[in-house]
N, C-alpha and C positions, 0 to 999 in steps of 0.2 A: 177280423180287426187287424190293423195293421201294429204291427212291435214296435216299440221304441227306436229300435236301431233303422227300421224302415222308413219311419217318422222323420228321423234328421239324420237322414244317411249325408245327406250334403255339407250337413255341420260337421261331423265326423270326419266325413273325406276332409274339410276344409281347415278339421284340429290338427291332422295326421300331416298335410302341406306343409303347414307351419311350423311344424313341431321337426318336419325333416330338413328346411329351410333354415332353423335354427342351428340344427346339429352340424351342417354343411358349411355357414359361414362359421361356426366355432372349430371346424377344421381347418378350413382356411387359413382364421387368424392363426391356428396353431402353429403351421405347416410354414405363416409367411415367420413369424416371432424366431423360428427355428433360424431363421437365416440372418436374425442381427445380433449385435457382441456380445458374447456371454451368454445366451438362452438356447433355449430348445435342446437337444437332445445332445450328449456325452459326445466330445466328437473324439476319436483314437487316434487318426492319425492329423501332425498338426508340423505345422514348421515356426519359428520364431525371427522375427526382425528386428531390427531396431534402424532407428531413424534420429537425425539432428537435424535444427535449424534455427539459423541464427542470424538477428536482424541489426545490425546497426546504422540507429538514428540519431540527430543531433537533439538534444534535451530542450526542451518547452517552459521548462517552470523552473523557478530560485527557491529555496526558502532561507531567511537569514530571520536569527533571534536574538534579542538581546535584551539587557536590564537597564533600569533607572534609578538608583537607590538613592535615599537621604537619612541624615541622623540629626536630628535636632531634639532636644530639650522637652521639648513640648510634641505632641504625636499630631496635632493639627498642622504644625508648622511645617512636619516633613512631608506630609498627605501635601498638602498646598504644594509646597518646593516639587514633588515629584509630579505630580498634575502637570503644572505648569511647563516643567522641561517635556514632559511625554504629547504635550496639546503641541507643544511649538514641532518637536518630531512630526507630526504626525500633518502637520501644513504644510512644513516644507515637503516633506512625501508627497502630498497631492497635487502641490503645485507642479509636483516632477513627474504627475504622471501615475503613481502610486495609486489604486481605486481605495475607499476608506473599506469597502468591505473586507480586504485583504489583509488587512493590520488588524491582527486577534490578539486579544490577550490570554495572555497561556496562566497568568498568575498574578494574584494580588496581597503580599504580605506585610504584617506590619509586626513589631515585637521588641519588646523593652530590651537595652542593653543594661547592663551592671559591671561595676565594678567591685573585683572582688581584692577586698587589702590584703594584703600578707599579716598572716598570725605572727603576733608578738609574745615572747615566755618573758615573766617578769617575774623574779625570786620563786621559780621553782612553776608557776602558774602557768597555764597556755590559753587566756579567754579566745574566743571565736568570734571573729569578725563578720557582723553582717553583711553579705553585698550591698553597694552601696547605687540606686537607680542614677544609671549617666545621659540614657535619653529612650528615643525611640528611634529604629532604624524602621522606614517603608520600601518596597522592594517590587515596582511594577516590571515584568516578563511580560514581552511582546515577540508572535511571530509575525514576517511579512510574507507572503506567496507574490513573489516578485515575476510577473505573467513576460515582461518586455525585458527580453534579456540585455539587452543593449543598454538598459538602465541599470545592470546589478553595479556598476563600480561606479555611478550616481548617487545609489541610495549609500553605497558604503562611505563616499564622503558625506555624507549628510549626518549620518552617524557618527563620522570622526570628530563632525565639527561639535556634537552637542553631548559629547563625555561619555557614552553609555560604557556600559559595563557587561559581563560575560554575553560576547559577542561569538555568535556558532553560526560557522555558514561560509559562503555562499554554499546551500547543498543541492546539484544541481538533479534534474527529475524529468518526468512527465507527468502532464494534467492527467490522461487515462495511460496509467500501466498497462491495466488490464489488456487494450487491444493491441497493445505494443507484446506484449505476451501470447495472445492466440496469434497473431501473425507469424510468430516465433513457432511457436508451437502445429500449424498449418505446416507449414514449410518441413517438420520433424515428418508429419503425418505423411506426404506428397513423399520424400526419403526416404520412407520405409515402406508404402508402397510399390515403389518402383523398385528396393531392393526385392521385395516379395515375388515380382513380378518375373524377374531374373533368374531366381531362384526356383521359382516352379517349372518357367521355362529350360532350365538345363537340367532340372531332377524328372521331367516328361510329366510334369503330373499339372494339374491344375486346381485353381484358389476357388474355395466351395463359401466360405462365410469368414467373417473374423470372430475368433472364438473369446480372445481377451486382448482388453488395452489397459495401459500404464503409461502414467510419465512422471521421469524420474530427473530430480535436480531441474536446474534453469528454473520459469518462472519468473516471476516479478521481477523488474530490472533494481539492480540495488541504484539508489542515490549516489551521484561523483559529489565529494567532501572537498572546498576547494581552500586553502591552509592560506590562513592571514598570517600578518607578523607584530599585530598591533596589538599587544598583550593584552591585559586584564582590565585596566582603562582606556578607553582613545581618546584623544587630544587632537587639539587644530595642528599641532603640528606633526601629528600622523600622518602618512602619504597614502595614499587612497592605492591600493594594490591591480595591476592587472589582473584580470581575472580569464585567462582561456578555458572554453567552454567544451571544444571536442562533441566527439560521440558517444554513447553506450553502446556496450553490444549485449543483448539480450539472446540467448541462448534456451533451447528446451530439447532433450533428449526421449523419445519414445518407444517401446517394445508393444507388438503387435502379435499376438499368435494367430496365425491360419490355418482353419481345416483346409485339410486338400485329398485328393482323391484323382 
């Protein structure tokens, strides 16, 4: 009679194939993992670089915010009053070009004012004076993402003309930081490449894997702040400010260590 093992010698052989087919490509992976950032095996000998790069572009996007306040009497009357002056902003904006999605509101407050008497002492007495309700103050915040820069000192007279209040802005930007930042940060990577490259070549040795990366500072472009002169209300007879817009420069510094051998 034939054994077991004679019986499915072919299943065997064909467990023992697979089972070394496995082992093999888990070497493989091993072997390739060992040669990217940070993995595989303790490297000793190693050199360090660093790299800059830095992109200056002209800015894409405005943001400018501002308020609407009213105080009246009665809390309906100033909701109305403020409506009304924020609906008329917000036509003229679009007639000029302004999209309505762009005009967000940051904040909507409303809240009693009082007034408060001054305590009077009468033969020796000091009664305490109730505050006294003088109205309701409403307080709508609006931001604009102002996309056509050639309209920011457009929108700014438009705002002159219709009173607003704590007015911040023009803060100028991009739509996507972020690739204004990896293009910054590419350019750091290609810089310290090439010093690495320098480096192996005059020390006779050559670049094996990159063992660690970092990147230090730069980063997101900060917002350019561009400074009005049109204090805490505006008025028609505000002058609408030039506004130059320039470039940013967005900067990113990198450190690279290489095994070398």
């Amino acid at each position: 009679m034939q054994t077991f093992i004679e019986k499915n010698q072919k299943l065997i052989i064909g467990v023992f194939i697979l089972l070394g087919l496995f082992l093999l490509a888990s070497t493989i992976k091993t072997l390739r993992e060992s040669k990217l950032v940070g993995s595989g095996l303790n490297a000793t000998n190693t050199i360090m670089v660093s790299g800059k790069g830095e992109v200056n572009k002209s800015p894409d996007t405005a943001k400018v915010s501002f308020s609407i306040r009213a105080e009246k009497k009665v809390l309906k009357e100033a909701q109305d009053e403020v409506s009304t002056k924020i609906a008329k902003i917000k036509a003229d904006l679009i007639v000029k070009g302004v999209e309505e999605k762009y005009i967000k509101t940051d904040s909507y407050t409303s809240y009693p004012q009082y007034d408060y008497p001054q305590n009077r002492c009468y033969n020796g007495a000091c009664p305490v004076q109730s505050p006294v309700l003088r109205g309701y103050e409403v307080a709508h915040s609006i931001t604009l993402n102002i996309k056509d820069l050639d309209s920011v000192e457009v929108v700014l007279g438009i705002l002159a003309t219709n009173s607003v209040t704590d007015m911040s802005g023009p803060n100028f930007g991009f739509e996507d930081d972020k690739m204004i930042s990896r293009e910054a940060r590419d350019l750091a990577i290609d810089d310290a490449k090439n010093e690495a490259e320098k480096l192996a070549k005059s020390l006779g040795v050559r670049l094996v894997r990159i063992v660690s990366f970092s990147e230090n500072g730069g980063g997101y472009p900060m917002p350019m702040y561009a400074k009005t002169e049109m204090g805490v209300a505006m008025n028609m007879d505000a002058s609408t400010p030039e506004i130059p817009v320039g470039e940013q420069k967005v900067s990113s510094n990198v450190t690279i260590v290489y095994e070398i051998r």
